[in-house]
LONU-916249 format. One record per residue (C-alpha): residue in one letter; chain; x negated, y negated, z negated. Coordinates in pm, 1 decimal. Each point is the difference from the previous one (the first is absolute). Layout:
<vexkols>
VEXKOL residuo cadena       xx       yy       zz
VEXKOL       A      A        X        Y        Z
...
</vexkols>
This chain:
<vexkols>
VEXKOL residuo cadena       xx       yy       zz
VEXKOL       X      A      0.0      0.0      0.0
VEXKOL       X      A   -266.1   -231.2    -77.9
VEXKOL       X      A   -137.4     51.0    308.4
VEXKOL       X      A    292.1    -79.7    196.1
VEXKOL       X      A     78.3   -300.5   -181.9
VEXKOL       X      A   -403.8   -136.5     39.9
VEXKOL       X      A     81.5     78.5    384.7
VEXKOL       X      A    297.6   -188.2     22.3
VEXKOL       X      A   -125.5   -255.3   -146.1
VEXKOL       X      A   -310.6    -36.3    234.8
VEXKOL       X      A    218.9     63.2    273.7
VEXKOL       X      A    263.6   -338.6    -98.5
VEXKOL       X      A   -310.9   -218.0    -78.2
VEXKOL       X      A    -10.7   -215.2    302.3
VEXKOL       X      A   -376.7    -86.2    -17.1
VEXKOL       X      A    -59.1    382.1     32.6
VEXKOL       X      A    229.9     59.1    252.9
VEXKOL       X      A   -159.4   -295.7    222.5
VEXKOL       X      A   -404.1     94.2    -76.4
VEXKOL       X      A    165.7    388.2    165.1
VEXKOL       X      A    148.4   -192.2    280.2
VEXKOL       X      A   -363.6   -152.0     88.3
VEXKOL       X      A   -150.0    334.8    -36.0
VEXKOL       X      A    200.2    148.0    219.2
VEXKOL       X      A    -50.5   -270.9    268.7
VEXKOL       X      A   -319.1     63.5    -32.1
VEXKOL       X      A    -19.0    331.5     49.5
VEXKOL       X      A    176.8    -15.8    269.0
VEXKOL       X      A   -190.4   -275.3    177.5
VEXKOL       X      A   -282.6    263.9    -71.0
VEXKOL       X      A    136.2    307.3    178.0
VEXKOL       X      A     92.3   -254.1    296.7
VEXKOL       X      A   -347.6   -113.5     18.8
VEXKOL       X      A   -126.6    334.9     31.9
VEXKOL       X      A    214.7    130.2    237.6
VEXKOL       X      A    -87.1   -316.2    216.8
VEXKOL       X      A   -354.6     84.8    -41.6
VEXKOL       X      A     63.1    419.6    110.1
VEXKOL       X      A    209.6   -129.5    308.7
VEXKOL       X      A   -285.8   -253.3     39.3
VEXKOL       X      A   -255.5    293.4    -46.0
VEXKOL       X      A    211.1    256.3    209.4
VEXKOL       X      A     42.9   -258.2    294.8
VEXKOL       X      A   -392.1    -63.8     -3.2
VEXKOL       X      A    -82.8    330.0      6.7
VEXKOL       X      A    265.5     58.1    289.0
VEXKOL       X      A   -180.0   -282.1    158.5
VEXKOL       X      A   -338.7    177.1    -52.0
VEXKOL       X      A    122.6    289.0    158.5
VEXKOL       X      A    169.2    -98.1    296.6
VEXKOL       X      A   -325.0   -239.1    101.4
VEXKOL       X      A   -194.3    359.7    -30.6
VEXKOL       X      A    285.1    180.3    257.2
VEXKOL       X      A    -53.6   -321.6    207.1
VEXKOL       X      A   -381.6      7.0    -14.8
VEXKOL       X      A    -34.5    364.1     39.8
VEXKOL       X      A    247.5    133.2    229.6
VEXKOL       X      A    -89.4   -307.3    225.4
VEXKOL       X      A    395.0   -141.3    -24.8
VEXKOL       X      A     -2.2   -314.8     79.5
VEXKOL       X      A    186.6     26.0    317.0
VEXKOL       X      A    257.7    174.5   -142.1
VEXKOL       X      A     48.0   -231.2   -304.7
VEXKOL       X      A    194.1   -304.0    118.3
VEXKOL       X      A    302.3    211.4    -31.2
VEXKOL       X      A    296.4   -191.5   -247.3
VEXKOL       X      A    -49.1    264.9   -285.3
VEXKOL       X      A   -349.7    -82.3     -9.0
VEXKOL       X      A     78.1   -364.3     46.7
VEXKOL       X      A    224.9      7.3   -300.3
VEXKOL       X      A   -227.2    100.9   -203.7
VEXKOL       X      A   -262.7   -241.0    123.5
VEXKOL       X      A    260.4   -220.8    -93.6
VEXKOL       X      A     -2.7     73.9   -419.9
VEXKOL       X      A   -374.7     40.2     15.7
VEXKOL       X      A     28.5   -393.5    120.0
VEXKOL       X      A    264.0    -83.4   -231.5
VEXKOL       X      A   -151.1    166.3   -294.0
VEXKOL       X      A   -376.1   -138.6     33.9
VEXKOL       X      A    -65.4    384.3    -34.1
VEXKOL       X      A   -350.1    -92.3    233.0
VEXKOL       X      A    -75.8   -223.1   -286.8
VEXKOL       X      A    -88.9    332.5   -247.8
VEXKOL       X      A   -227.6    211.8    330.7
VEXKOL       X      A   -330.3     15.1    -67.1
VEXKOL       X      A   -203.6   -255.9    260.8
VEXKOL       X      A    312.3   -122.0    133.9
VEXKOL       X      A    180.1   -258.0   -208.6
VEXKOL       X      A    186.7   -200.8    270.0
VEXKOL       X      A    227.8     72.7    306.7
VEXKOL       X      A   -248.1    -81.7    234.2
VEXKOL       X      A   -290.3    225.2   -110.8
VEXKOL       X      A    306.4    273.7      9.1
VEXKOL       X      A    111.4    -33.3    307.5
VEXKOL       X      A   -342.0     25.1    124.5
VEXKOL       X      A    -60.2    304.5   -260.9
VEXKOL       X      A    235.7    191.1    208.0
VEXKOL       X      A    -55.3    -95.4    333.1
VEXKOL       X      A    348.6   -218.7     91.8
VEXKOL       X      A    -16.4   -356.3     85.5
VEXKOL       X      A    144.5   -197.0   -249.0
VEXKOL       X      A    152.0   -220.7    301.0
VEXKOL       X      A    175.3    285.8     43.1
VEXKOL       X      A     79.7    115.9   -279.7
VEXKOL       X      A    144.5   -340.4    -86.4
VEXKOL       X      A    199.9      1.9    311.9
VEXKOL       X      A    147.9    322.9    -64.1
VEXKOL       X      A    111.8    -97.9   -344.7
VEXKOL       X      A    155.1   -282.2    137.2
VEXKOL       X      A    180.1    159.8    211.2
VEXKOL       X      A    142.3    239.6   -253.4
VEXKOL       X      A    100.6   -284.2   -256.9
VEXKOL       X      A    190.2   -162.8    314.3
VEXKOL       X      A    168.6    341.2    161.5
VEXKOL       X      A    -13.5    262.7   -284.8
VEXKOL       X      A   -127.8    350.1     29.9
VEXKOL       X      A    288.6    154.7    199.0
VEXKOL       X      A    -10.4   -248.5    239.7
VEXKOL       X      A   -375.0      0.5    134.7
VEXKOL       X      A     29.4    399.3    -36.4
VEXKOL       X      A    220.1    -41.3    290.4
VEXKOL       X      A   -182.6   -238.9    175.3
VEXKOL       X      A   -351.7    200.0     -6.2
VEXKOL       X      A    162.9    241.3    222.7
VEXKOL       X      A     72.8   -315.0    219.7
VEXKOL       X      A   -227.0   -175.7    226.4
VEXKOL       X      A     22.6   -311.4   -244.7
VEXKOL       X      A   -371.4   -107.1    -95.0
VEXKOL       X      A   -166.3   -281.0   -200.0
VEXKOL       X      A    107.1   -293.7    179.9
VEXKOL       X      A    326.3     96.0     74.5
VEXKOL       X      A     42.1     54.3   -366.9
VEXKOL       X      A   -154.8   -314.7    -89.8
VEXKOL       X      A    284.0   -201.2    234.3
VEXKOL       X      A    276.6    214.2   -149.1
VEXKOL       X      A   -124.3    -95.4   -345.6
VEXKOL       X      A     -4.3   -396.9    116.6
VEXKOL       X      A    348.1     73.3    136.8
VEXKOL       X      A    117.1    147.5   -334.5
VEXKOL       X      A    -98.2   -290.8   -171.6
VEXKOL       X      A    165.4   -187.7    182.1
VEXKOL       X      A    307.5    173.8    -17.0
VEXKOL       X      A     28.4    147.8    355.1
VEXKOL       X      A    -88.8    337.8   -137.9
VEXKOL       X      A    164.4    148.5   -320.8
VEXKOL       X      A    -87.4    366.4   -108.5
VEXKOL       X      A    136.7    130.7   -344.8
VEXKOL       X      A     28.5    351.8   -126.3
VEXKOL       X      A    187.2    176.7    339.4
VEXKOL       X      A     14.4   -231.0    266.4
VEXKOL       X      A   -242.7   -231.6    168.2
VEXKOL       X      A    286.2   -302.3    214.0
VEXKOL       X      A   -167.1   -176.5    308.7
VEXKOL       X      A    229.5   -317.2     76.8
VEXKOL       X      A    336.7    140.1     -2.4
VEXKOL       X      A   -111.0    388.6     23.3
VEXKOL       X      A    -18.4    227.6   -324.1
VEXKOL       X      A   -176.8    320.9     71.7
VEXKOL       X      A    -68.5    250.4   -295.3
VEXKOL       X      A   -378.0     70.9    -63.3
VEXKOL       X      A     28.4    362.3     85.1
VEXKOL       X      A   -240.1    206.7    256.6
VEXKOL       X      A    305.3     64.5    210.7
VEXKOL       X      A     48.8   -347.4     94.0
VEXKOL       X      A   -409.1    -97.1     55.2
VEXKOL       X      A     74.3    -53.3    360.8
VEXKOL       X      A    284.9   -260.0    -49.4
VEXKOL       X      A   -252.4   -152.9   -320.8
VEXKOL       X      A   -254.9    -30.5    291.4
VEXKOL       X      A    234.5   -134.2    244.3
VEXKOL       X      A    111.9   -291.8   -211.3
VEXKOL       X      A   -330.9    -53.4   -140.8
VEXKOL       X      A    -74.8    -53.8    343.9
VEXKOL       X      A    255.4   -247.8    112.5
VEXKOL       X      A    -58.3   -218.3   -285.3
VEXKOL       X      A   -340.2    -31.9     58.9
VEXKOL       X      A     60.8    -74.0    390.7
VEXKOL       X      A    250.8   -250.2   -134.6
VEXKOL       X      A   -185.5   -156.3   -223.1
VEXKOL       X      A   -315.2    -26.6    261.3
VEXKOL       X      A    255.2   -199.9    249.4
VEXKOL       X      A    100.8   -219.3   -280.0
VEXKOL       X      A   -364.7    -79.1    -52.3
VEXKOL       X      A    -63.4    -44.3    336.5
VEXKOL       X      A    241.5   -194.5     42.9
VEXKOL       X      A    -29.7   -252.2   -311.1
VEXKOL       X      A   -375.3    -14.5    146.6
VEXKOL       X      A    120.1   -100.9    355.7
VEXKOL       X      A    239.0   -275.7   -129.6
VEXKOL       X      A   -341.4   -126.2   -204.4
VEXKOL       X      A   -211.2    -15.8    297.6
VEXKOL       X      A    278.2   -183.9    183.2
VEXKOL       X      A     20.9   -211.7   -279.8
VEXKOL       X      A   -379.2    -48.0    -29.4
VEXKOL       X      A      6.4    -83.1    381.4
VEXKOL       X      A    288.3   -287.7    -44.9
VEXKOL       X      A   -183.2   -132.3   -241.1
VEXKOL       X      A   -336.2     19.7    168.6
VEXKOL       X      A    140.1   -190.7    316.8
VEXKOL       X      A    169.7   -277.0   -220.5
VEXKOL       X      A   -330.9    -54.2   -143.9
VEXKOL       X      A   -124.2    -31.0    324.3
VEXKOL       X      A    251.8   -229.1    100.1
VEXKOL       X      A     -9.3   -204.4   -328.4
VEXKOL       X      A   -421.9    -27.8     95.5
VEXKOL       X      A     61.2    -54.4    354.8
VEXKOL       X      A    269.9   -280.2   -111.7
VEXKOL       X      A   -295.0   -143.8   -257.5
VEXKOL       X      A   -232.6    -68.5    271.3
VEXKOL       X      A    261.5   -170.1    208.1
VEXKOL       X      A     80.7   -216.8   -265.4
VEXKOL       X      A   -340.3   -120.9    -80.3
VEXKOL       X      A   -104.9    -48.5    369.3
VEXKOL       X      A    334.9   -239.1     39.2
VEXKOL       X      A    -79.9   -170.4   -329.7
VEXKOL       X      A   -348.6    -64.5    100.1
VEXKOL       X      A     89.3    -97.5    354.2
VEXKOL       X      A    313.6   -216.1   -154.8
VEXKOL       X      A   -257.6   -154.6   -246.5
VEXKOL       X      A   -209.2   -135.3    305.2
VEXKOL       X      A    285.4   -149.2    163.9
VEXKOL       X      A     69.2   -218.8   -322.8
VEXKOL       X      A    321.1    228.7    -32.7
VEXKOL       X      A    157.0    245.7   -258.1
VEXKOL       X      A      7.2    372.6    132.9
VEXKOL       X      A    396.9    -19.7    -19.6
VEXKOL       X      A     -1.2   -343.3    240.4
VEXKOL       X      A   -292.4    136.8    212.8
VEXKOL       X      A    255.8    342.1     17.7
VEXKOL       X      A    306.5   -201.8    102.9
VEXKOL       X      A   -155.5   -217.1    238.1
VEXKOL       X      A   -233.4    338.5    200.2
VEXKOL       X      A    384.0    157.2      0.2
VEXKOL       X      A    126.9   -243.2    156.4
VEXKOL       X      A   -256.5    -76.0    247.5
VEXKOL       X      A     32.7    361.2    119.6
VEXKOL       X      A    362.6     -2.0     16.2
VEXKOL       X      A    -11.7   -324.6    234.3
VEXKOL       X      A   -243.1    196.5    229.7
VEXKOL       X      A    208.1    371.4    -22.1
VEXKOL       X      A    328.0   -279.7     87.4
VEXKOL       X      A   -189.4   -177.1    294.2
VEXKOL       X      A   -109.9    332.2    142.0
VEXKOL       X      A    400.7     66.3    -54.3
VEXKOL       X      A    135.5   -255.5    193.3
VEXKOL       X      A   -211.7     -3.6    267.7
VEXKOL       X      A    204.5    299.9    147.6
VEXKOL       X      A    295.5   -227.3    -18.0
VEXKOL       X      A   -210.1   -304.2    168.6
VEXKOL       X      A    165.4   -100.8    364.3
VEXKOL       X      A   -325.2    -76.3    117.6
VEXKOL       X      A   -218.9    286.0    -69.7
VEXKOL       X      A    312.9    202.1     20.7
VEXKOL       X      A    306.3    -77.1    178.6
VEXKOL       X      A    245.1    210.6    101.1
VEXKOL       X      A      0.2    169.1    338.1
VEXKOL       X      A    115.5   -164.4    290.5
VEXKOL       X      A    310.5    141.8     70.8
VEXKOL       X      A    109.5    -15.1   -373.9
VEXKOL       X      A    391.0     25.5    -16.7
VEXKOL       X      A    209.6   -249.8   -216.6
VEXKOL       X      A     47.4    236.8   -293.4
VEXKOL       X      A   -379.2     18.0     14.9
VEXKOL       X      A    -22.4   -345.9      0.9
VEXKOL       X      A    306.3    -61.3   -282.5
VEXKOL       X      A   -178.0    271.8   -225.3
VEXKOL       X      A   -352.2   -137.9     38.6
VEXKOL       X      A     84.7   -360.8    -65.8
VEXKOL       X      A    308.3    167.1   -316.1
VEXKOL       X      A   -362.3    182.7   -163.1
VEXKOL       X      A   -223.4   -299.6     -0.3
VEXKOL       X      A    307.1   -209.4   -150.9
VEXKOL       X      A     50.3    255.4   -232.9
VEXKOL       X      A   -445.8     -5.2    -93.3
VEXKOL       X      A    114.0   -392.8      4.0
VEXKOL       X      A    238.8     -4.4   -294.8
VEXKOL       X      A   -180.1    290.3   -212.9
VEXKOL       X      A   -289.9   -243.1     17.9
VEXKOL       X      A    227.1   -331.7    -67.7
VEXKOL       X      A    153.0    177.5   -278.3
VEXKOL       X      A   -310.4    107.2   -182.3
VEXKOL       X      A   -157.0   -334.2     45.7
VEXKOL       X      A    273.9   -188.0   -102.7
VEXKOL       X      A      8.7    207.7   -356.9
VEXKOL       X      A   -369.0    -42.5    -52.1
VEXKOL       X      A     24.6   -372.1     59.0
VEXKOL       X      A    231.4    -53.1   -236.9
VEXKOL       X      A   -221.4    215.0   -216.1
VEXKOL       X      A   -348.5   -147.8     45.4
VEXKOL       X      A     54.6   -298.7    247.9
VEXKOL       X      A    -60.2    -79.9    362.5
VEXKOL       X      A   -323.1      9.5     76.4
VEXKOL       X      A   -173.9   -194.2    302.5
VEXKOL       X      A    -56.1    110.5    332.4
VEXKOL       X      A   -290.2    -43.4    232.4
VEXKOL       X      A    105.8   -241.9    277.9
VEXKOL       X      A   -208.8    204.0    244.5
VEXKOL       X      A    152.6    336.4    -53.4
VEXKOL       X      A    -16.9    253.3    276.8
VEXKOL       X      A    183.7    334.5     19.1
VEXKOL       X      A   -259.5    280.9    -30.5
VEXKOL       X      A    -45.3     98.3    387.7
VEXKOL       X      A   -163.5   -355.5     48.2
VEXKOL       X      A   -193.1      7.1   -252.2
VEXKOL       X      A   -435.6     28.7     47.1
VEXKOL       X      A   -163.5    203.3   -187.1
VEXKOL       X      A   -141.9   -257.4   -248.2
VEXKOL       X      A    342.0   -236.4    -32.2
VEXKOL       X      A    148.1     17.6   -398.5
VEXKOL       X      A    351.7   -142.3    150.2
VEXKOL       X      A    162.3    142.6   -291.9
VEXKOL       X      A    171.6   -150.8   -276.1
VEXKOL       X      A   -175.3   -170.9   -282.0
VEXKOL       X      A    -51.6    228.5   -320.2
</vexkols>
């Protein structure tokens, strides 16, 4: 009985009860950290064992298979490289067993994008490296989705089984033909761009140069380039309107002999009608800027020498 009671009573006292709780904890915390450390040692010892099937039985061809890859995978993951003898990092273990670490980098890529069922499928498929490395790009950017079953290509689902490798192939296939045209043709609307843009520059340059010669040359006359500009335009448009109206000039060319009245009438009705365009265009820009004055000896242009300025004053 008195034992009993003592137990009870060690049992109710809370400090007791909490110092066995924390025990306990520990204890446990103490068989977890030594099973870690057996998987740790098991999974280092696995490691040293399949390096010596690699090494010895001259595997290496064979080993890129996704079984091995997987567990290429946890030694990664787990640092288990860290605890080999000579090794200590990735790099020195890739090497230690003969695989590229590009590769082997590339291949766990690949199986953290696609999963394991999906590139055992697609090793029996004429899918390498690069076409993998697109499909991964396309994946990421949503083009591509493959979960557990199914990989979907734009609106096509197709489960990841080895029956339907073909059609996997197929798609795989369009998409990156697709995907090359949209390239090639974002790239072709660039160079166009590029082009446009390297003729405006051009033209802007070619403009430039224009602009300086008629400043300088406006700048000798005593003139701004915009006067010097106005005045050359109009200069040439009197001499492109001479060159004009000579074909209507009676003298240098009348009409033929045996002209007939309506000849005549429409002849005489289209230099009226040059007549009153002119009037009416005058008129508006004397109102607008004035009347200027006119040379008293003006001659119409078929009289003219070669070195008479009969033209109006500017």
């Amino acid at each position: 009985m008195g034992r009993r009671s003592v137990f009870q009573k060690t049992v109710a006292d809370p400090d007791t009860t909490a110092a066995l709780a924390v025990v306990e904890m520990e204890q446990r915390q103490d068989e977890f950290k030594l099973t870690e450390q057996q998987a740790r040692e098991r999974a280092i010892a696995q490691c040293h064992e399949v390096i010596g099937r690699i090494q010895g039985l001259e595997m290496v061809s064979k080993f890129a298979d996704v079984s091995n890859l997987m567990w290429l995978k946890g030694v990664k993951e787990q640092k288990i490289y860290r605890d080999l003898p000579n090794i200590g990092t990735w790099d020195k273990f890739c090497d230690y067993i003969g695989i590229s670490r590009q590769k082997v980098d590339e291949d766990l890529l690949n199986l953290r994008a696609f999963g394991e069922d999906f590139l055992t499928t697609v090793s029996k498929l004429r899918v390498g490296y690069r076409e993998l490395r697109k499909l991964r790009q396309l994946a990421h950017e949503g083009d591509v989705v493959v979960d557990a079953e199914c990989i979907t290509i734009g609106d096509e689902t197709i489960p990841i089984t080895e029956e339907n490798a073909e059609d996997i192939q197929a798609a795989i296939q369009g998409l990156m033909e697709n995907k090359a045209a949209e390239i090639e043709e974002q790239q072709a609307s660039i160079r166009a761009k590029d082009k446009v843009l390297k003729d405006k520059e051009k033209v802007i340059n070619r403009q430039a140069k224009e602009l300086a010669k008629l400043e300088g040359r406006a700048e000798a006359k005593g003139l701004t380039a915009e006067e010097d500009a106005i005045l050359q335009d109009l200069d040439n448009s009197r001499t492109i309107f001479d060159g004009y109206l000579m074909k209507y000039d009676p003298d240098k060319n009348p009409l033929p002999e045996g002209a007939t009245v309506r000849m005549r009438a429409k002849y005489m009705h289209t230099l009226d009608y040059f007549k009153r365009v002119i009037i009416a265009a005058f008129d508006t820009a004397a109102d607008l800027y004035g009347t200027p004055e006119m040379d008293d000896d003006w001659l119409p242009p078929h009289l003219r020498g070669k070195g008479d300025d009969n033209s109006a004053e500017e």
